[in-house]
N, C-alpha and C positions, 0 to 999 in steps of 0.2 A: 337404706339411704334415708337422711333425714331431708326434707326441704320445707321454706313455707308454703303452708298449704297455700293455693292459689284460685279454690273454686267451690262454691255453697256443693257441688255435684261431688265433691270427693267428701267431702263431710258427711253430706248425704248417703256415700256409697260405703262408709264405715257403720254411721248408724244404722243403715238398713239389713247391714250383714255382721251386727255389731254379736262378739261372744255372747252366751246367755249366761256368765259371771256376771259382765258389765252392764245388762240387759240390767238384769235382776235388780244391780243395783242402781240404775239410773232411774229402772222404775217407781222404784221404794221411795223417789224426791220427787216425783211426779204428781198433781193434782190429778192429772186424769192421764190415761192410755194414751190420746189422741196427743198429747203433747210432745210423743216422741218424734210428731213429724216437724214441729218447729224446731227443733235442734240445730240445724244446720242455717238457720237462719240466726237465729241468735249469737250462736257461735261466732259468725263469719260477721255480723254487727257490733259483738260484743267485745269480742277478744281482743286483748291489750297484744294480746302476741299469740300466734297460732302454727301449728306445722306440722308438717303429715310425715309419717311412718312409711316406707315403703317397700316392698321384695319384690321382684319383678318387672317392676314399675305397675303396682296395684299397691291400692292404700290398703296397710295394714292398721294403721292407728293415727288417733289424734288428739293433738296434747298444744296445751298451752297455758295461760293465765288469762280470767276474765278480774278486771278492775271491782271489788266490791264498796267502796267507796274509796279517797284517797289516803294513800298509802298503805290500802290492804287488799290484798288481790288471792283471788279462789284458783289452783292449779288443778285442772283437770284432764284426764286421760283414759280412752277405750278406745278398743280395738276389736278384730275379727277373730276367726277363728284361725286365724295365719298371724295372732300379736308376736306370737314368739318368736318367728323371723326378724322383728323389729325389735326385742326388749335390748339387745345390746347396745346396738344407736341410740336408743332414746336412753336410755340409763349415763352413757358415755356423754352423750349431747346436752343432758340436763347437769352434769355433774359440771361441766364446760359452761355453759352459755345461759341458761335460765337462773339459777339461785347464785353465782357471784353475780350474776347482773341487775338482781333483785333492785341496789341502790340506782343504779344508773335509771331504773325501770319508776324511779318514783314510790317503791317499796319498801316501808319497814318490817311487813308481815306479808308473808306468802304461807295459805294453809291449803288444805285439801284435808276432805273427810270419806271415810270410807266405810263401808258395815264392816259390823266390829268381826264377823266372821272370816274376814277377808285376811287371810295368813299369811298369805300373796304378797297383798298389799301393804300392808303391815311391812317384810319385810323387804320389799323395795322402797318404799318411802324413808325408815329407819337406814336403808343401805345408800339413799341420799342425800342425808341428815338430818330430815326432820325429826324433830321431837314429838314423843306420844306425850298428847295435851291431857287427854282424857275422855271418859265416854258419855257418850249423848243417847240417856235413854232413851229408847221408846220415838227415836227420832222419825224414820221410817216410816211414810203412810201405812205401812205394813207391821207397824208397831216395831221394827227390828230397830237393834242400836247400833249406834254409829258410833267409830272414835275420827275423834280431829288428831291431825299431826300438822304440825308449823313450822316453818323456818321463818326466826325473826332477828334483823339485823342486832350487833354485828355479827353473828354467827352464821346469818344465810348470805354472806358476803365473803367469805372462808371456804374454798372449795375443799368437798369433802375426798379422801384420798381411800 
């Protein structure tokens, strides 16, 4: 089930118990270790739009857009080691509701970046519509590279089928 998330404690309880895929690479953006406890605070400050994954009624994931200035907003998403109960939803619900709403959202460019190792990833965001931008050496505090994918209107206003 997809809902808005509703509480810094359920963001919190993904991060904490976030896959060590997502780990890995959230770290690699990270100045320092300690910064994976602000997450949930940021998130829930920052997020133009936010909402939780859930099986059970336990959060599996969390996924949204934070505004990186206007009209271009960063889509991000992790989850636990239960994401897979949720990828249907959230695949379905983003194909629906996030990227045709890009414009409504104040959006010309919605991106999201990922390590480039990320095959996964790769092929869910391409299975969303984004387009492979290209790669960001060396991005990585970890030196690892990273590729961008974007959807930018009119195209991310075109639900992908």
């Amino acid at each position: 089930m997809i809902r808005p998330t509703e509480t810094r404690a359920e963001i919190a309880y993904v991060v904490e118990n976030m896959r060590e895929l997502d780990r890995d690479e959230v770290m690699a953006t990270l100045r320092h270790p300690d910064q994976m406890r602000v997450i949930p605070s940021y998130i829930s400050d920052c997020a133009t739009k936010c909402w939780t994954a859930t099986w059970h009624g336990q959060p599996v994931a969390i996924f949204g857009v934070v505004s990186l200035w206007p009209g271009v907003g960063q889509l991000f998403c992790f989850g636990t080691d239960d994401w897979g109960h949720g990828l249907y939803s959230m695949t379905k619900f983003l194909k629906k509701r996030i990227i045709p709403e890009m414009e409504a959202l104040g959006l010309h460019r919605t991106e999201c970046k990922a390590k480039r190792d990320r095959g996964d990833v790769a092929r869910w965001l391409t299975g969303l519509g984004a387009e492979c931008e290209g790669t960001l050496k060396h991005y990585g505090n970890d030196k690892s590279d990273f590729t961008v994918y974007a959807w930018t209107l009119p195209d991310a206003s075109t639900p992908q089928h």
